[in-house]
C-alpha positions in Angstrom: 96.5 -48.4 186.5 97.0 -44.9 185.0 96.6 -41.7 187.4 93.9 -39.3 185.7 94.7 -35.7 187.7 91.2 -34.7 187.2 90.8 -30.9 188.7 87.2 -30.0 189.2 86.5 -33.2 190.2 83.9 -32.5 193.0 81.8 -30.9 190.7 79.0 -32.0 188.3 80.1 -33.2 185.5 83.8 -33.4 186.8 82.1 -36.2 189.3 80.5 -37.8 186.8 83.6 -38.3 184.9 85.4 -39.6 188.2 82.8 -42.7 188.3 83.5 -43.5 184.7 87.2 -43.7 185.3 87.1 -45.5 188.1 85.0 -47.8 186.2 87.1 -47.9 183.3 90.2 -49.2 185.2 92.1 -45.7 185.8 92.9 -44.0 189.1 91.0 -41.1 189.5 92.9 -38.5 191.3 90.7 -35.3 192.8 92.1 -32.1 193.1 89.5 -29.4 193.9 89.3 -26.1 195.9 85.3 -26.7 197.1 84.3 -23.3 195.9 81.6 -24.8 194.4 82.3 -28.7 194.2 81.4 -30.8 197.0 83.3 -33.0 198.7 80.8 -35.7 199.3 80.9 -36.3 195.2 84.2 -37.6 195.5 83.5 -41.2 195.7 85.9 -42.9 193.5 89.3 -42.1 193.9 91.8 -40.1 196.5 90.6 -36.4 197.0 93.6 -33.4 197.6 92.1 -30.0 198.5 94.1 -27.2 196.4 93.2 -24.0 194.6 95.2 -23.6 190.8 95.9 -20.1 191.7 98.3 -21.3 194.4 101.2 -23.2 191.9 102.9 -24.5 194.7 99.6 -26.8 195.5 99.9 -28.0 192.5 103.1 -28.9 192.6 102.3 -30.8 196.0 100.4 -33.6 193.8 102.8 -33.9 190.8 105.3 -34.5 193.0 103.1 -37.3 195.1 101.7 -39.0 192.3 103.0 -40.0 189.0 100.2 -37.9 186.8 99.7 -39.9 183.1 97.4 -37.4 181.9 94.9 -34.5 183.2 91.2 -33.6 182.8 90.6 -30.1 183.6 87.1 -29.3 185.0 87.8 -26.1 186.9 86.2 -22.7 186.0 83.8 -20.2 187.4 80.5 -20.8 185.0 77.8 -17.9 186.0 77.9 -16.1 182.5 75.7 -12.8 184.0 78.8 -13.0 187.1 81.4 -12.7 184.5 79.8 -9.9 182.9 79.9 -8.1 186.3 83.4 -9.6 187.5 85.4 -10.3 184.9 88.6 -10.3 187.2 87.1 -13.4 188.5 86.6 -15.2 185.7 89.6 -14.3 184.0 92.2 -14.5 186.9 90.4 -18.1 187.9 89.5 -19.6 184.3 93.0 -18.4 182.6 95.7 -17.2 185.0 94.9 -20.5 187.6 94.8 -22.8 184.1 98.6 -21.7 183.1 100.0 -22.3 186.5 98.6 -25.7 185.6 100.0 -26.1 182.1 103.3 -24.9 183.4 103.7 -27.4 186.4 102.5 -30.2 184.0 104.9 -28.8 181.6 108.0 -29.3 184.8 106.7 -32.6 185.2 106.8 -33.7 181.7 102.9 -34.8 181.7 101.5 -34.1 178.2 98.1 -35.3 177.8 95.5 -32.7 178.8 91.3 -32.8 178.5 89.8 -29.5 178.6 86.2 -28.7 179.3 85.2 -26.2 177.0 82.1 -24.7 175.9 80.1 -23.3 173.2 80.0 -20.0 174.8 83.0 -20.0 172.7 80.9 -19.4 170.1 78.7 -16.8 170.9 75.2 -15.7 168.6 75.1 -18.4 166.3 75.2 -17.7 162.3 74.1 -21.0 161.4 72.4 -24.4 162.8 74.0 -27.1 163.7 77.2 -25.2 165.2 80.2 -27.3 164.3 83.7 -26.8 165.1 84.4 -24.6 162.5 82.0 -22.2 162.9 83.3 -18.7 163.8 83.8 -18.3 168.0 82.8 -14.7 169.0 81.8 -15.0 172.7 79.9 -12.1 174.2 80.7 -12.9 177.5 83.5 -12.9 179.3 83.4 -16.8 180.4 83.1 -17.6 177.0 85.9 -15.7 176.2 88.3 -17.2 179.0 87.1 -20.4 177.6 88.4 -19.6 174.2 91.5 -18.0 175.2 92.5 -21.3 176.9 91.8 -22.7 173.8 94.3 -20.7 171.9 96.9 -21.4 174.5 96.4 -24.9 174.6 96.9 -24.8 170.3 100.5 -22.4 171.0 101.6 -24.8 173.9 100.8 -28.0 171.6 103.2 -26.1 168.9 105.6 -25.5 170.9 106.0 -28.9 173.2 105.5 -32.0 173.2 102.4 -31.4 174.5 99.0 -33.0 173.1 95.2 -31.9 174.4 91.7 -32.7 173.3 89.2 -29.3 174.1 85.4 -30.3 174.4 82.6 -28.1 173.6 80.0 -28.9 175.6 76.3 -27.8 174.8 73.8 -27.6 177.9 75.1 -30.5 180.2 71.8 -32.0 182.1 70.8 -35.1 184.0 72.2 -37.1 186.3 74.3 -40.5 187.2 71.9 -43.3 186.1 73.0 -45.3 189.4 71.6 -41.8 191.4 74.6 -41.6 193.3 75.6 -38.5 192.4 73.8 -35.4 190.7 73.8 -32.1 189.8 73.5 -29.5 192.5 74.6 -26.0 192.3 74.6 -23.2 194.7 73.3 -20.6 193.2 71.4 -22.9 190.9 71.0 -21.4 187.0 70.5 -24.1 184.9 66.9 -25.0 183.2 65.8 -28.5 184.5 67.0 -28.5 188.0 64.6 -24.9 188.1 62.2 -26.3 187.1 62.2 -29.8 189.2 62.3 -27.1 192.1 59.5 -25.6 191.1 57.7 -28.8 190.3 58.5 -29.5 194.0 57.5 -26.4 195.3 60.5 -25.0 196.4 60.2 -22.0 193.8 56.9 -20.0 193.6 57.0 -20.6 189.7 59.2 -21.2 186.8 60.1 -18.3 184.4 60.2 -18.5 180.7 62.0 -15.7 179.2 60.4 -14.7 175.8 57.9 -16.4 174.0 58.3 -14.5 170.7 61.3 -16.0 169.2 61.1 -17.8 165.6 61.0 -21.2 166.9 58.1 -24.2 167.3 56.3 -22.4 169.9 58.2 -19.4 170.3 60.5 -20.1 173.5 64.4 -20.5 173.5 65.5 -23.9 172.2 68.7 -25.5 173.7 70.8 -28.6 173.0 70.6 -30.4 176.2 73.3 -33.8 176.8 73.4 -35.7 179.0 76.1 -35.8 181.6 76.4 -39.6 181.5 77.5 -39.2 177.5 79.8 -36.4 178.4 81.4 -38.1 180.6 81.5 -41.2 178.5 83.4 -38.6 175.7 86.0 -37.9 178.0 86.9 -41.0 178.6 87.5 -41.5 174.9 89.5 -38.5 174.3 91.6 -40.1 176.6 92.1 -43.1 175.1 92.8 -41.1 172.1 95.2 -39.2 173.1 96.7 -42.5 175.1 97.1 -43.7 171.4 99.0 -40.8 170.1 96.3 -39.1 168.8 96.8 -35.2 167.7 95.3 -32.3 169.4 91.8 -31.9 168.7 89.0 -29.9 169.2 85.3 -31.6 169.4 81.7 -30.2 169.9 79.6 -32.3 172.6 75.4 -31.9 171.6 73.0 -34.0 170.6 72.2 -32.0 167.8 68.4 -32.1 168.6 67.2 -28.9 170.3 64.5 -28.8 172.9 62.5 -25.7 173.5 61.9 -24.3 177.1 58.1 -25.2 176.7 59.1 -28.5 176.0 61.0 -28.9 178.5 58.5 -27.7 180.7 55.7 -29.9 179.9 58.6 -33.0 179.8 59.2 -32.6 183.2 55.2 -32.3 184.4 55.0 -35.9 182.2 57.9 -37.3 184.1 57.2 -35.8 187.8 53.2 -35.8 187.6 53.3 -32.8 189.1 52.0 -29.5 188.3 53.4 -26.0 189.0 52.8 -22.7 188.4 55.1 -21.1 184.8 55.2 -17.5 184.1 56.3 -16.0 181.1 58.1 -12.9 181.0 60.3 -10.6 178.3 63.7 -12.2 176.7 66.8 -12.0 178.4 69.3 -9.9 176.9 71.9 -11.4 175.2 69.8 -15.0 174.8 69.8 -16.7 171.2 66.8 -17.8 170.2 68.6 -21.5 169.4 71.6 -23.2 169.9 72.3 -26.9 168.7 75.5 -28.6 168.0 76.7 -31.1 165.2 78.8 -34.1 167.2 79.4 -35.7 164.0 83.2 -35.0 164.1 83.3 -36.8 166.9 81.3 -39.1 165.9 83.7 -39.7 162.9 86.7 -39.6 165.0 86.7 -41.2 168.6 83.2 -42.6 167.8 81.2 -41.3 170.5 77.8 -40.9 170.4 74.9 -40.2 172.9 73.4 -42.9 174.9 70.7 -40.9 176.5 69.0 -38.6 174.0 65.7 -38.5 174.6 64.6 -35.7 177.0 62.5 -38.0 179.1 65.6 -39.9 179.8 67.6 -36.8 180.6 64.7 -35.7 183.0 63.8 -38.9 184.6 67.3 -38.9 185.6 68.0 -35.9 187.0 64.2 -36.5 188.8 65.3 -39.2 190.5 68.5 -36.9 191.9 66.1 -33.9 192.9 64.0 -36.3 194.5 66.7 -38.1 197.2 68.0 -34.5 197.5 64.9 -32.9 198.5 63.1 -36.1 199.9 61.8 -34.2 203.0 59.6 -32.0 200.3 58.2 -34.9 198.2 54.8 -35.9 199.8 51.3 -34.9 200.8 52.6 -30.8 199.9 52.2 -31.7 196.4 49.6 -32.2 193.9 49.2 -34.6 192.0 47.6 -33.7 188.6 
């Protein structure tokens, strides 16, 4: 059984990934600070609290555990944070990923996952977004994600030193089993907003511009399901367990959803109504953002399971609704 180091791996999709793992016949090893992970995610497999930013942590589980290969899930995420702290973001999403890279590199473990995104990318200049298209992040998380991505293409020139970097698109749902979910503290992602307004735990939901040059003139997003990312890390792995090269691979369903739609999806799935307010764009929001997977489609053959939005929502329904039983009942209207 082969010892995945996966770091992150109290998190959302970091969890997620754990399960599969696990399932799969590895050895999920857990290493994870609990800044914003949560130790009662860690289900399958041992859990060792450490911080990146303290190497000789690190050290601590190379040297207890013979590491094959490592998935790295760890990085501050709030884009709007990282515009008003970039020390954070760079100091925890770069610095913290080298002293990583370098133990690995002591311990002679070459295999390396990285979750990436497409904030790499920045403003799109064309639709779908494949891997070639030009990355210009406007942000400094996207750009901490990119410049790990050009370290991890030097240190895979200069070692012996192999690494598949994923580009997710807007991960969403939740385990199908509903053991584990997404929950974040503070909470900025679309669907879980708007399941807590559907039960009443937020006065309303926001929709930021309604103008844009789309089907009904709110933001559209490509939204994939955790499940299928997961599922894609797993093959990279095997991937790179067969000797395959370095790689870098988008993660979307190449469908977009609009925030209206998304809206009205979740009032299908939940029966609920709620209370939506539309207000002026956000600055810095594109008006669309949907990714070709066909390269690794082509390549490691993944594709996603769960594409249809009500699948994606039902899911991460049933989550919202074991986390927040207390709420569901005679407090909300049915429509």
């Amino acid at each position: 059984m082969k010892n995945i180091l996966v770091v992150g791996g109290a998190g959302y999709i970091g969890s997620h990934t754990c399960k599969e793992l696990f399932m799969q016949g590895y050895n999920p090893i857990v290493f994870d600070s609990l800044i914003y992970g949560h130790k009662d995610f860690v289900k399958w497999g041992e859990f060792v609290l450490g911080d990146l930013n303290n190497i000789d942590q690190i050290r601590l589980v190379f040297e207890r555990y013979k590491i094959d290969a490592v998935m790295h899930f760890a990085a501050f995420a709030y884009v709007g944070e990282s515009v008003t702290n970039p020390k954070k973001y760079y100091q925890n999403n770069v610095v913290a990923t080298l002293n990583l890279l370098n133990v690995m590199k002591d311990y002679d473990v070459r295999k390396f996952i990285f979750s990436s995104s497409c904030a790499t990318y920045g403003n799109p200049e064309y639709l779908p977004i494949d891997e070639d298209h030009p990355q210009n992040p406007i942000n400094p998380y996207g750009m901490s994600k990119l410049m790990v991505e050009n370290i991890l293409k030097d240190y895979s020139t200069a070692y012996d030193f192999r690494f598949v970097s994923l580009r997710y698109f807007n991960a969403s749902g939740c385990d199908i089993d509903g053991e584990i979910g997404e929950f974040h503290d503070p909470e900025t992602h679309l669907i879980p907003l708007i399941l807590d307004a559907a039960l009443g735990k937020r006065d309303s939901i926001k929709v930021f511009g309604t103008d844009y040059d789309t089907k009904d003139g709110s933001a559209v997003r490509d939204y994939i399901h955790v499940v299928d990312l997961s599922n894609a890390h797993i093959l990279a792995l095997k991937y790179l367990f067969q000797n395959g090269k370095s790689e870098v691979f988008n993660l979307g369903n190449g469908v977009g959803f609009s925030v209206n739609e998304v809206i009205e999806c979740v009032k299908r799935v939940t029966g609920l109504k709620f209370n939506v307010e539309n207000v002026g764009r956000r600055l810095g929001d594109p008006e669309a953002l949907i990714g070709s997977s066909e390269k690794i489609n082509s390549i490691l053959g993944w594709e996603p399971k769960y594409f249809r939005l009500d699948d994606i929502i039902s899911t991460a329904w049933e989550w919202h609704k074991k986390l927040n039983r207390t709420r569901v009942g005679a407090a909300l209207k049915l429509e």
